[in-house]
N, CA, C and O of each residue as an XYZ file, in Angstrom:
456
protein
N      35.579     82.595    223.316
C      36.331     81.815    224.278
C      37.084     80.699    223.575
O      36.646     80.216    222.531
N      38.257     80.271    224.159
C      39.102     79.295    223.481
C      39.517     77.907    225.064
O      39.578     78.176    226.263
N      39.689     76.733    224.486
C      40.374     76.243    225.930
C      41.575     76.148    225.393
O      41.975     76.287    224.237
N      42.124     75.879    226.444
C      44.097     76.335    226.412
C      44.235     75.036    227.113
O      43.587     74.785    228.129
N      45.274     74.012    226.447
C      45.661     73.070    227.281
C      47.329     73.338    226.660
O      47.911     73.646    225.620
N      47.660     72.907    228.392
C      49.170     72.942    228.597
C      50.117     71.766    228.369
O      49.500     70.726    228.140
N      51.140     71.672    228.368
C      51.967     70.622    228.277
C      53.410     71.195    228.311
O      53.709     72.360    228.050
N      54.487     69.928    228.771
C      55.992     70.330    228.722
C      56.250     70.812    229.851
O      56.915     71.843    229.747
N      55.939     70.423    231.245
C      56.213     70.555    232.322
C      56.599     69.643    233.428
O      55.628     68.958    233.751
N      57.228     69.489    233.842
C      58.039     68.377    234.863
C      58.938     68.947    235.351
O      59.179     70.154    235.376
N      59.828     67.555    236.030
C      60.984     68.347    237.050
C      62.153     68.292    236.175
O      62.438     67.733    235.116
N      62.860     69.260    237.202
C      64.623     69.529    235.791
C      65.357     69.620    237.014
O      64.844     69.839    238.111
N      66.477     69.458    236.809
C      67.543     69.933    237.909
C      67.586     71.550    237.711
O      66.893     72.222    236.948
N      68.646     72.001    238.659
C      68.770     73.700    238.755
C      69.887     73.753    237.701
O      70.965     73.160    237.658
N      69.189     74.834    236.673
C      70.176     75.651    235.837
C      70.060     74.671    234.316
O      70.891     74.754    233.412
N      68.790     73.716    234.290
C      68.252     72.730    233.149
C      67.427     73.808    232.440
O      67.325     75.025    232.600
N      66.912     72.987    231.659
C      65.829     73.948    230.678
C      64.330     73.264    230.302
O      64.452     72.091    229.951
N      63.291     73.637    230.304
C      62.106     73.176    229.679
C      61.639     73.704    228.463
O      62.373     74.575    227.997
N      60.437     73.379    227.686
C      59.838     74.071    226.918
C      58.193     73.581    227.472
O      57.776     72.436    227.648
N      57.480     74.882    227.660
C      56.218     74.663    227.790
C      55.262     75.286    226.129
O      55.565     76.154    225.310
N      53.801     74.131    226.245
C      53.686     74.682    224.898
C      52.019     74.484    225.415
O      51.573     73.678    226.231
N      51.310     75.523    224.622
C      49.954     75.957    224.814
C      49.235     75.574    224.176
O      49.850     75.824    223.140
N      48.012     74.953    223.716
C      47.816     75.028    222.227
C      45.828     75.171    222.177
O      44.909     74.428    222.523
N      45.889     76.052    221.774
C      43.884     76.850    221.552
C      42.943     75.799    220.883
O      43.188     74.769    220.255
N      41.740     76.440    221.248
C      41.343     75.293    220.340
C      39.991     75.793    219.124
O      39.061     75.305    218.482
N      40.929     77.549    219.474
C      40.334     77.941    218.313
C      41.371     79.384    217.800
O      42.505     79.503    218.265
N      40.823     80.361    216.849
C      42.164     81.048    216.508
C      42.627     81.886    218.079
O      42.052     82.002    219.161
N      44.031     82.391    217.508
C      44.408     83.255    218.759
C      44.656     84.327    218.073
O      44.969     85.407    218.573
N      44.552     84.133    217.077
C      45.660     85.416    216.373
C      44.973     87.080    217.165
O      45.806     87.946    217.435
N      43.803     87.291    217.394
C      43.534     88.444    217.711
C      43.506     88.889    219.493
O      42.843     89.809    219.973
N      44.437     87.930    220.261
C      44.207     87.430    221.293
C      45.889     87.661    222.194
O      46.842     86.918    221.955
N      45.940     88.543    222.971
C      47.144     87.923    223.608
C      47.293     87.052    224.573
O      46.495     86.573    225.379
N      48.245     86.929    224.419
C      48.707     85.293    224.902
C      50.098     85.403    226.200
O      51.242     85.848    226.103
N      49.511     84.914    227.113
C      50.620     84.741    228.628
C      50.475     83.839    228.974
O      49.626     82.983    228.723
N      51.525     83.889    229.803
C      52.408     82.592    230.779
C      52.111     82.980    231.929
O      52.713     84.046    232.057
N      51.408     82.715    233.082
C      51.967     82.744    234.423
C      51.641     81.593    234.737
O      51.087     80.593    234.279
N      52.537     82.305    236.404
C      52.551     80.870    237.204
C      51.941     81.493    238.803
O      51.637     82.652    239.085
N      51.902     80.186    239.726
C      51.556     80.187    240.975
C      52.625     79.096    241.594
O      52.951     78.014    241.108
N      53.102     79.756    242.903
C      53.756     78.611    243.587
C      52.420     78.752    244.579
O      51.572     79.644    244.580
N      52.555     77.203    245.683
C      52.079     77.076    246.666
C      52.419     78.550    248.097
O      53.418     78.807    248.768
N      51.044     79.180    248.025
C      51.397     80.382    249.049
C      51.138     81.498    248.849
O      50.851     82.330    249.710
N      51.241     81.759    247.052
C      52.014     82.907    246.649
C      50.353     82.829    245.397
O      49.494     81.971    245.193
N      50.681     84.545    244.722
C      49.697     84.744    244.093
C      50.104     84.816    242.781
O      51.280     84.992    242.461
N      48.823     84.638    241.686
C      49.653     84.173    240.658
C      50.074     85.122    239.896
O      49.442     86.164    239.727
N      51.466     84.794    239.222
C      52.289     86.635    238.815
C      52.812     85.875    237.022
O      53.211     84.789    236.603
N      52.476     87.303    236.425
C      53.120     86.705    235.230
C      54.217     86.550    234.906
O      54.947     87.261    235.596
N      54.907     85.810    233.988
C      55.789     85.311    233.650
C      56.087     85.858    231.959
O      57.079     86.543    231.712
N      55.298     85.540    231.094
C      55.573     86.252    229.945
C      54.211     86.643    228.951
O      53.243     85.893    228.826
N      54.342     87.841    228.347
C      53.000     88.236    226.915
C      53.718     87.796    226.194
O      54.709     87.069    226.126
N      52.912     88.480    225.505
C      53.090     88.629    223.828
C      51.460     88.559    223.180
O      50.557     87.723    223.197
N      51.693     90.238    222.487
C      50.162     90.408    221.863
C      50.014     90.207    220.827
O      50.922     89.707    220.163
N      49.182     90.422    220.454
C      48.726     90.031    218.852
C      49.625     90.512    218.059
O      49.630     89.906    216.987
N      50.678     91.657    218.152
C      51.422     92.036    217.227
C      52.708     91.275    217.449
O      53.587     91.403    216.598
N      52.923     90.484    218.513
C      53.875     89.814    218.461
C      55.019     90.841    219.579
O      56.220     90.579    219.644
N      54.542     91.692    220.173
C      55.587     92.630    221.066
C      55.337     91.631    222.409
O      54.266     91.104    222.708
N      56.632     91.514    223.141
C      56.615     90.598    224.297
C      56.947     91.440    225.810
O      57.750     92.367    225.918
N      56.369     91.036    226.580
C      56.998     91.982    227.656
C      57.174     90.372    228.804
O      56.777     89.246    228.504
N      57.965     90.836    230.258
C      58.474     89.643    230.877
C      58.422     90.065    232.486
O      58.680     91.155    232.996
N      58.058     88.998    233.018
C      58.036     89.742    234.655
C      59.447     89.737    234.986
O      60.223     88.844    234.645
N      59.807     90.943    235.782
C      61.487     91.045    236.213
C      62.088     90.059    236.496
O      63.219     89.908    236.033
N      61.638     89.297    237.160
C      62.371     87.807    237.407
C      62.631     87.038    236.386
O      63.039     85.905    236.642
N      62.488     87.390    235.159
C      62.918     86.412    234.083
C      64.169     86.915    233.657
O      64.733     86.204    232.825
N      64.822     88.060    234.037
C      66.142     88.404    233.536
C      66.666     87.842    232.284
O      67.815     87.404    232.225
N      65.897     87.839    231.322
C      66.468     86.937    229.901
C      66.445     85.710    229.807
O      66.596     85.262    228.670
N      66.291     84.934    230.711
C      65.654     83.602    230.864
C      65.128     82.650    230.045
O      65.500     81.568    229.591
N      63.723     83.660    229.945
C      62.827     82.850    229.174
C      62.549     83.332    227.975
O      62.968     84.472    227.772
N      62.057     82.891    227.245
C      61.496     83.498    225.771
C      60.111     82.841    225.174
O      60.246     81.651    224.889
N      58.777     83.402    224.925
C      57.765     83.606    224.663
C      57.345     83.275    223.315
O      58.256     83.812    222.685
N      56.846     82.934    222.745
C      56.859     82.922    221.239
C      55.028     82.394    220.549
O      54.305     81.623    221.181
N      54.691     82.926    219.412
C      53.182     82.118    219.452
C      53.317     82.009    217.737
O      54.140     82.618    217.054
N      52.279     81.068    217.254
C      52.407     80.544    216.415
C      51.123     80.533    215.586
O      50.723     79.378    215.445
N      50.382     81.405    215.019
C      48.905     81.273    215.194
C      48.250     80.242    214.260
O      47.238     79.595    214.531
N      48.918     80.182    213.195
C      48.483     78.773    212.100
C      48.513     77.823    212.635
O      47.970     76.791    212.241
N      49.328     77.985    213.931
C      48.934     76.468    214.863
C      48.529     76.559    216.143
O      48.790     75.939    217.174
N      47.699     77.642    215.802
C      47.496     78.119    217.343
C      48.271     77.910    218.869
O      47.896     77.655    220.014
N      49.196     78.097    218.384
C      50.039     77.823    219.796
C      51.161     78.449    220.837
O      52.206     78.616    220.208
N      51.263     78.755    221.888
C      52.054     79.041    222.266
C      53.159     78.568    223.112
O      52.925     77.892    224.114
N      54.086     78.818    222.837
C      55.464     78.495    223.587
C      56.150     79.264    224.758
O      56.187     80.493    224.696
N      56.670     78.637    225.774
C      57.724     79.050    226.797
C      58.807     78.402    226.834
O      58.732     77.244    227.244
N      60.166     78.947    226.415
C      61.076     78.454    226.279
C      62.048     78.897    227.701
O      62.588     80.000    227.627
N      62.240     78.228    228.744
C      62.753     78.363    230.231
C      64.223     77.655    230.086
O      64.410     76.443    229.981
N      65.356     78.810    230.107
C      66.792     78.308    230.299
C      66.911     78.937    231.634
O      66.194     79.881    231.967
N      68.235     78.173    232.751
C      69.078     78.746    233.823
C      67.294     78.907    234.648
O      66.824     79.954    235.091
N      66.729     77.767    234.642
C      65.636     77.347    236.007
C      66.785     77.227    237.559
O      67.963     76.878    237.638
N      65.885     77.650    238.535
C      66.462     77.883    239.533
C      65.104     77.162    240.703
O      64.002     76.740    240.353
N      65.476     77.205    241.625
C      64.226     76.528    242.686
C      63.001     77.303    242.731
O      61.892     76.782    242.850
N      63.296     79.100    242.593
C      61.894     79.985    242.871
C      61.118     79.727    241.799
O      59.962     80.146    241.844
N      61.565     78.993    240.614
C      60.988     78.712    238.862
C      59.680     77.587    239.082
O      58.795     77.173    238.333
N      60.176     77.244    240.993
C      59.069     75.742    240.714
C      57.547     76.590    241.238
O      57.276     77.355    242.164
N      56.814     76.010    240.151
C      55.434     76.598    240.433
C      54.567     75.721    239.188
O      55.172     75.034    238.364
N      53.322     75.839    239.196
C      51.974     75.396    238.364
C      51.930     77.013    237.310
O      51.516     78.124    237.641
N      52.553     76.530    235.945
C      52.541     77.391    235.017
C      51.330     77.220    234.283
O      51.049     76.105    233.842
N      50.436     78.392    234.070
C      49.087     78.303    233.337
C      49.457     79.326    231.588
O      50.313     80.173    231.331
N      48.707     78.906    231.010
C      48.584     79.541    229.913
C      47.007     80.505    229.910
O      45.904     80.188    230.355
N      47.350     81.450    229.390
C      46.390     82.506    228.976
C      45.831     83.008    227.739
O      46.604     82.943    226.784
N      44.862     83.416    227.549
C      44.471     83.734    226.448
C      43.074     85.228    226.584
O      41.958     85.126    227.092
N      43.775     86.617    225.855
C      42.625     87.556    226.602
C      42.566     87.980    225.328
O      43.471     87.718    224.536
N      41.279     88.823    224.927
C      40.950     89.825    224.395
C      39.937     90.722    224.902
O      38.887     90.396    225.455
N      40.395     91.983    224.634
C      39.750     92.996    225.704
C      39.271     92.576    227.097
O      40.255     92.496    227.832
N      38.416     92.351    227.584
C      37.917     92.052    228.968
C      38.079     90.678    229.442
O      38.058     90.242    230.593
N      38.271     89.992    228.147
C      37.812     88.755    228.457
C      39.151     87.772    228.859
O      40.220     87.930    228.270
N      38.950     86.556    230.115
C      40.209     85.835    229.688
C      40.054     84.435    229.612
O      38.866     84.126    229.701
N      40.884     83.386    229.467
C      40.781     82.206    228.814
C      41.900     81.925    229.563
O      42.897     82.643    229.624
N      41.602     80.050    230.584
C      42.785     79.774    231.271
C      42.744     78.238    230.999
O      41.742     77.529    231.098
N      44.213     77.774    230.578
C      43.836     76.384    230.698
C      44.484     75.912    232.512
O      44.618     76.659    233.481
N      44.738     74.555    232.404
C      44.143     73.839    233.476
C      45.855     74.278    233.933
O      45.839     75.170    234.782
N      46.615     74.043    233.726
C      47.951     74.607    234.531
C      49.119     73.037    234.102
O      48.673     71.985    233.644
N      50.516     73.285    234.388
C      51.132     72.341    234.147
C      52.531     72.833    235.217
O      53.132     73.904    235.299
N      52.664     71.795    235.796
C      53.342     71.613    237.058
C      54.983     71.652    236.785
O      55.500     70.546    236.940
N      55.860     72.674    236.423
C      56.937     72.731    236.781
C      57.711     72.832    237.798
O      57.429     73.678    238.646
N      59.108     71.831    238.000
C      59.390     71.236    239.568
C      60.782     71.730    239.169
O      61.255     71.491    238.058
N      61.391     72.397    240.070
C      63.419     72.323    240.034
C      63.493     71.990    241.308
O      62.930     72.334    242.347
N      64.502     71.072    240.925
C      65.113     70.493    242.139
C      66.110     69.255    241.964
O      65.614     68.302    241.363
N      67.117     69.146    242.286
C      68.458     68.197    242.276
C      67.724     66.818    243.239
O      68.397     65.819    243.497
């Protein structure tokens, strides 16, 4: 097990950009690593992988959007969010699984809105 704490989340106007960043607090390297989120209502849906080999996959709604990235000498992972829109506002969590197992940190509150 690893804890995952989040950071790099706040409000942006529509069509701004964030970077969210993850960071373990032990290795990840054998571990993939996601992004989702939850809005108020709604259940929580992913947003972006990326496995241990570094292959990324993206929930349809990111249309090129976002970009995923991990770093394992620093154990960390990144969400890089361009062209945010209002459905973008939600409590983004970071993940951390291997085989059965998963690892969540506490969540970080991204807001769009003018």
């Amino acid at each position: 097990q690893v804890q995952l704490v989040e950071s790099g989340g706040g409000l942006v106007e529509p069509g701004g950009s964030l970077r969210l960043s993850c960071v373990a607090s032990g290795s990840i390297s054998d571990k993939a690593m996601g992004w989702y989120r939850q809005a108020p209502g709604n259940q929580r849906e992913v947003v972006a992988e990326i496995n241990s080999g570094g292959i990324t996959s993206y929930g349809d709604f990111v249309k090129g959007r976002f970009i995923i990235s991990r770093d394992n000498a620093k154990k960390t992972v990144h969400l890089q969010m361009s062209g945010l829109n209002s459905g973008d506002t939600a409590v983004y969590f970071c993940n951390a699984r291997f085989l059965f197992l998963n690892d969540w940190g506490q969540g970080t509150q991204v807001t769009v809105s003018s």
